[in-house]
C-alpha positions as CSV (number, residue, x, y, z in Angstrom):
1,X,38.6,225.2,71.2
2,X,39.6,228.7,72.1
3,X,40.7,229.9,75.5
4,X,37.8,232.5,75.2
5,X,35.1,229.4,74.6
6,X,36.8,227.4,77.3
7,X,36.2,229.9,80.0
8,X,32.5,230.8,79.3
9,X,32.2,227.0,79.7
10,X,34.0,226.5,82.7
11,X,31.9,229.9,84.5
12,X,29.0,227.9,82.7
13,X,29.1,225.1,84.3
14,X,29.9,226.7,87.5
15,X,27.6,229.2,87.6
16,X,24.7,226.5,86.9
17,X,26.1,223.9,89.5
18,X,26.8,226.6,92.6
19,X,23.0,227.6,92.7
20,X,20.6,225.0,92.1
21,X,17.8,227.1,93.5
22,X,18.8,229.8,90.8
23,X,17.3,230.2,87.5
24,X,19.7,228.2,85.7
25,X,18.0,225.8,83.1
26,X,18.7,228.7,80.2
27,X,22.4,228.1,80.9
28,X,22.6,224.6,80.3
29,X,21.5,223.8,76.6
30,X,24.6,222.7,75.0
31,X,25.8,218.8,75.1
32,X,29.2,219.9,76.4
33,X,27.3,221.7,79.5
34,X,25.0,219.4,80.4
35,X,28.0,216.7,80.4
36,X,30.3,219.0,82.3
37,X,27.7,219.5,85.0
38,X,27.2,215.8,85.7
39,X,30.9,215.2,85.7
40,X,31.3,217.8,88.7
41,X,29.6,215.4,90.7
42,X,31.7,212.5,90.1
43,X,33.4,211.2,93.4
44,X,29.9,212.3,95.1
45,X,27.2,210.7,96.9
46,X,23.5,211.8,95.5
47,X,20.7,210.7,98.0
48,X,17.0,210.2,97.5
49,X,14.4,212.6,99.8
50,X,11.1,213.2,100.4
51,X,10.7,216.4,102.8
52,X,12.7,219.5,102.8
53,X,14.1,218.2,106.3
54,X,15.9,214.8,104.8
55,X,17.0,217.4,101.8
56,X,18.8,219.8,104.5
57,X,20.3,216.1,106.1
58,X,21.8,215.0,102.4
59,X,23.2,218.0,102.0
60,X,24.7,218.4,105.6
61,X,25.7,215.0,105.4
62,X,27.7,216.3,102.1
63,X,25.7,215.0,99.4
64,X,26.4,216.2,96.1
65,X,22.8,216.5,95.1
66,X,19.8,215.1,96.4
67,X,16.5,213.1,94.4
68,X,13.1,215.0,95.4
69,X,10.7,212.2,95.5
70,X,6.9,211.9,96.9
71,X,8.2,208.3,98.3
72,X,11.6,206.4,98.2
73,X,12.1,203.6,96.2
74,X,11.2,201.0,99.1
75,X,7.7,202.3,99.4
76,X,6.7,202.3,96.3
77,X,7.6,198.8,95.8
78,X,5.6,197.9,99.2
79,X,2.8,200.3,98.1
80,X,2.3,199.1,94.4
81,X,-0.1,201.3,92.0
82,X,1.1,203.5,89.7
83,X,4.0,205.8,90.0
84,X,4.5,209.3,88.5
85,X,6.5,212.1,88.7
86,X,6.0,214.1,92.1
87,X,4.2,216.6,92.9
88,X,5.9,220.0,92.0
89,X,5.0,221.6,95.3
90,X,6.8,219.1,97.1
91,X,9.7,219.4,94.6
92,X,10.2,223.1,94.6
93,X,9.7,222.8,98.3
94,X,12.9,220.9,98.6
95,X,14.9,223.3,96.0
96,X,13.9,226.2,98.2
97,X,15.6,223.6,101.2
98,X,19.0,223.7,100.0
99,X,21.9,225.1,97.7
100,X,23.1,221.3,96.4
101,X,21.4,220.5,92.7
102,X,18.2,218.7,92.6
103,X,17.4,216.2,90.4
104,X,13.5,214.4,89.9
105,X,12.3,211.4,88.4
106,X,9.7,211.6,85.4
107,X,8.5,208.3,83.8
108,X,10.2,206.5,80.9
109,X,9.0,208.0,77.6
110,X,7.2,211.1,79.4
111,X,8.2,214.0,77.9
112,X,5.5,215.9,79.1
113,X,6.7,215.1,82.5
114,X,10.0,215.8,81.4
115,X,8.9,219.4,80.2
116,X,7.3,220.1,83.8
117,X,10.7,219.2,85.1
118,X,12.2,221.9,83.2
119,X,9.9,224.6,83.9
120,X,10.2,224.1,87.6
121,X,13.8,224.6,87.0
122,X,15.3,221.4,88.4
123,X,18.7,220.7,88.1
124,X,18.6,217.1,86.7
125,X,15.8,215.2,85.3
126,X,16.3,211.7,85.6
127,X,14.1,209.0,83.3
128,X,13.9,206.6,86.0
129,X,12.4,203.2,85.6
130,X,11.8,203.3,89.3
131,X,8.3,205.1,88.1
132,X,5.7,203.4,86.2
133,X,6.6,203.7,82.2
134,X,4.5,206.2,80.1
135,X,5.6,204.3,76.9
136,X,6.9,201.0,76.4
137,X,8.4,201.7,73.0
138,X,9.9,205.3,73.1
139,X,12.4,206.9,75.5
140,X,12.1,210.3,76.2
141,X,14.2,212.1,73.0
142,X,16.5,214.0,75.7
143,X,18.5,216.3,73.3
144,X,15.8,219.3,73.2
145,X,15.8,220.2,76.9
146,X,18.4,222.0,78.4
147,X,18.2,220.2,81.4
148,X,21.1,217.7,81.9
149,X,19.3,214.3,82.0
150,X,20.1,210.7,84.2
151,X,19.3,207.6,83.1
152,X,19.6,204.0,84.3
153,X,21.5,201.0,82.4
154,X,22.2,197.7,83.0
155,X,24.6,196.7,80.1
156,X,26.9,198.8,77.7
157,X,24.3,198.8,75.0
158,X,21.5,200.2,76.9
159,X,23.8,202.7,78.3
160,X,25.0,203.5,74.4
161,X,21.4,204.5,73.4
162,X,20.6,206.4,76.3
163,X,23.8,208.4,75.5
164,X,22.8,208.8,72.1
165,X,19.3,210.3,73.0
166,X,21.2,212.9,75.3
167,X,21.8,211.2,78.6
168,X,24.3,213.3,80.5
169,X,24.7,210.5,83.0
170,X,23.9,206.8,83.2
171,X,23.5,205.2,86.6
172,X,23.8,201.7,86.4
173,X,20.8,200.4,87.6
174,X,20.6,198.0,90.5
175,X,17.5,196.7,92.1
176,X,16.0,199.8,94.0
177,X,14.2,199.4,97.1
178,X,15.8,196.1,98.3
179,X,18.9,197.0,100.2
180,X,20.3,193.8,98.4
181,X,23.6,195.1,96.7
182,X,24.0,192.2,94.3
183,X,22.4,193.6,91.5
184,X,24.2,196.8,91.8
185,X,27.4,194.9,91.4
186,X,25.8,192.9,88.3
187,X,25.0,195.8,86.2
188,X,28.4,197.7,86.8
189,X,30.7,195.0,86.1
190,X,28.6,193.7,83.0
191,X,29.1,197.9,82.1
192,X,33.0,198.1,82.8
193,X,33.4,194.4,81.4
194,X,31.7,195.4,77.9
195,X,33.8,198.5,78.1
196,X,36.9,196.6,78.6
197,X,35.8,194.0,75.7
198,X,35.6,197.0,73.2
199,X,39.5,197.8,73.3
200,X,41.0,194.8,71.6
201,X,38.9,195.0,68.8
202,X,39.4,195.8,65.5
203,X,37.7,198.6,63.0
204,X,35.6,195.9,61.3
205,X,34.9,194.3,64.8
206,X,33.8,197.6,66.0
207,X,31.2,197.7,63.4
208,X,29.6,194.7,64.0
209,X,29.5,195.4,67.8
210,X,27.7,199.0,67.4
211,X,25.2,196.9,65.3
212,X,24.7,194.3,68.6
213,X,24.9,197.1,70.8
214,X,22.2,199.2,69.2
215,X,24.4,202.5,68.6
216,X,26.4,204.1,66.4
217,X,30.3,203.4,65.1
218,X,31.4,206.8,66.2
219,X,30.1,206.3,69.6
220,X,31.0,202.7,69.8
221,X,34.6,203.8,68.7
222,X,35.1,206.8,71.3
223,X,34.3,204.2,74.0
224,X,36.6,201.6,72.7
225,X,39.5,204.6,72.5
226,X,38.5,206.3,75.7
227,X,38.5,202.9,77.6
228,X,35.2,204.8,79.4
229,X,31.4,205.9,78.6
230,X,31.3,209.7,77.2
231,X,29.6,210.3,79.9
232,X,29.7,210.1,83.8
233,X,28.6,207.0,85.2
234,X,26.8,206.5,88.5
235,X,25.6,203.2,90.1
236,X,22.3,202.6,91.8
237,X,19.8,200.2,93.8
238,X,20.6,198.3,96.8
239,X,23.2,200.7,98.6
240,X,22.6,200.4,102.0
241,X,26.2,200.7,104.2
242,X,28.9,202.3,103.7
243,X,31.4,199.2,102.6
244,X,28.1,198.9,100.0
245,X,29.2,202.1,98.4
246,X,33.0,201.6,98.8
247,X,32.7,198.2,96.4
248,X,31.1,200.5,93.9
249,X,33.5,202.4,93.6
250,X,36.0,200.3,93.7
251,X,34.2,198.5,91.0
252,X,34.6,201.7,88.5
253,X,31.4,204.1,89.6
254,X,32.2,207.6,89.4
255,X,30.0,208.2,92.2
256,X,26.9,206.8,94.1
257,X,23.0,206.8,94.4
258,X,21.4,206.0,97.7
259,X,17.9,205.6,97.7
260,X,16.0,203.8,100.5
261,X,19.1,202.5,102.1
262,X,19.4,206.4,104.4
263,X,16.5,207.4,105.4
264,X,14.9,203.6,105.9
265,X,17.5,202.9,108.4
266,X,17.5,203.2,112.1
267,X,19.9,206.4,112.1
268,X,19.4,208.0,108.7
269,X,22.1,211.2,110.2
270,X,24.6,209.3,111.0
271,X,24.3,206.6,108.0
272,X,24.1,209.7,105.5
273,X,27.7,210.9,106.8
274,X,28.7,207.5,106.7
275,X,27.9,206.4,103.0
276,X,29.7,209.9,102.1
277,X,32.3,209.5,103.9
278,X,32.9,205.8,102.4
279,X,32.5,207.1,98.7
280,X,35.2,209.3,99.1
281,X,37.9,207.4,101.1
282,X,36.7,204.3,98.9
283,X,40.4,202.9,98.2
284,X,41.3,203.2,102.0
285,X,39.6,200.0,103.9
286,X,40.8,202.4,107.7
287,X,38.0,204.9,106.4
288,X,35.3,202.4,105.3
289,X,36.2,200.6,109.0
290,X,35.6,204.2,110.4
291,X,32.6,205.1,108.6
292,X,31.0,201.8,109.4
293,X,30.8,201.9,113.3
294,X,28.4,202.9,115.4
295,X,25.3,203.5,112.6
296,X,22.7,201.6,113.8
297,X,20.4,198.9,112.2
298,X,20.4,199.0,108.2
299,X,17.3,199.1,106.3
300,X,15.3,195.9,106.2
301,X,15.9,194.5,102.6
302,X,14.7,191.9,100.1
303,X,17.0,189.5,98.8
304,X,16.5,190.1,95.0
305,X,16.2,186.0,94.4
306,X,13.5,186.3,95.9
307,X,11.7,188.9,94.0
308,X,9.9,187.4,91.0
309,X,10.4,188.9,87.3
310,X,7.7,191.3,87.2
311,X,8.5,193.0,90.3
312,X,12.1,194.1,89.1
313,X,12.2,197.4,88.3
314,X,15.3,197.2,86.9
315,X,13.9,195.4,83.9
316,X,12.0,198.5,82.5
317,X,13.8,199.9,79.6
318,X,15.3,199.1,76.8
């Protein structure tokens, strides 16, 4: 690549990533823009909100980026029904909030949804399974928008596909709305060990596992290289305290989704700054210690035993 293509990538990416109220969807087409904008988040906390106020907390708290939902994941598990995207009044009302990106959930296999997404100029659309699917075959064909889109995983192979239908960020999945951590740490260590399992094989070895994996050799066979996803990989569901986020990390995240684990606790302020603060000074345990004290009562979780098959979200998608 020449230096001259280089830089109009780099001012790109940062143009698109510095305003996220700005009119920036033309901008971020190509698969090496939409990639390069995910990655600038790595390290990063992205929260879940539902006013404008919470938006203005994430983002003085020092969120990266903030999810504009009509109701965090906890409620609509407690509330049941169906879930769709949000209503775009609320959405743009929370772009118009604050100068971090924001990202917006529209149902698996909803491209229509998707396409709204776009038009209202959001920064990130992510195909969330915390939202009642739209199809239970298709997932949304991602590589026509020039939005940058997230989507959830809990193994390498469902991560793969995702990837190859233009994810430009997988979160591991989790079990959102519980508070409980535990599948959180199932789904990135089943990611990073699958990873891992790729490097020792073979060319023939590789084929057969792109064939078990669902994707294709070349993609298989960057990862096994790489030693990493092409892509940026968050984790998701169940973060609730700080040392929560800290283990992700530790566990190979590049960065960290918090949904109802802020703003369901007793001091969502201080527990914002907290989980931040954690992500970042992840490797030191005198940070995490720090960040820890003084936050108040967590949110009020469900042990995901508990929970019976139908009621995991994290088992939409395929």
């Amino acid at each position: 690549m020449s230096d001259t293509t280089e830089n109009s990538t780099a001012d790109a990416v940062g143009t698109s990533v510095g305003s996220a109220a700005s009119s920036q969807a033309p901008e971020t087409g190509s698969p090496l823009v939409k990639r390069g904008l995910a990655d600038m988040l790595k390290g990063g906390v992205i929260m879940d909100v539902v006013t404008p106020e919470q938006a203005r907390i994430a983002e003085d708290a020092g969120a990266v980026a903030v999810m504009a939902l009509e109701r965090v994941p906890a409620d609509i598990r407690a509330q049941g029904g169906v879930a769709r995207m949000s209503d775009p009044d609320l959405i743009a009302g929370i772009i118009e909030a604050v100068s971090i990106p924001v990202m917006a959930k529209a149902r698996i296999g909803h491209f229509v949804e998707a396409q709204v997404l776009q038009e209202l100029r959001v920064d990130f659309i992510d195909e969330s399974e915390v939202l009642s699917p739209a199809d239970y075959v298709h997932h949304i064909n991602k590589h026509p928008f020039t939005v940058p889109f997230v989507c959830g995983a809990t193994n390498l192979g469902e991560a793969l596909r995702r990837v190859s239908e233009g994810a430009a960020m997988i979160r591991s999945k989790g079990e959102a709305g519980t508070g409980d951590v535990s599948e959180a740490t199932r789904h990135i260590r089943a990611i990073t060990k699958e990873i891992a399992a790729l490097r020792g094989l073979g060319e023939d070895e590789l084929y057969v596992a792109a064939k078990e994996l669902g994707a294709s050799y070349e993609l298989v066979r960057g990862v096994a290289e790489r030693g990493a996803l092409p892509v940026v990989l968050f984790t998701a569901g169940g973060v609730a305290t700080p040392a929560d986020a800290a283990m992700m990390m530790q566990l190979g995240a590049d960065g960290v989704f918090v949904g109802s684990g802020v703003f369901k606790s007793a001091d969502p302020v201080r527990r914002a700054a907290a989980i931040v603060r954690a992500t970042a000074g992840y490797d030191d345990p005198a940070v995490v210690l720090r960040a820890s004290r003084a936050l108040g009562e967590a949110m009020v979780g469900i042990n995901v035993a508990d929970l019976p098959a139908p009621h995991r979200l994290a088992e939409r998608g395929w």
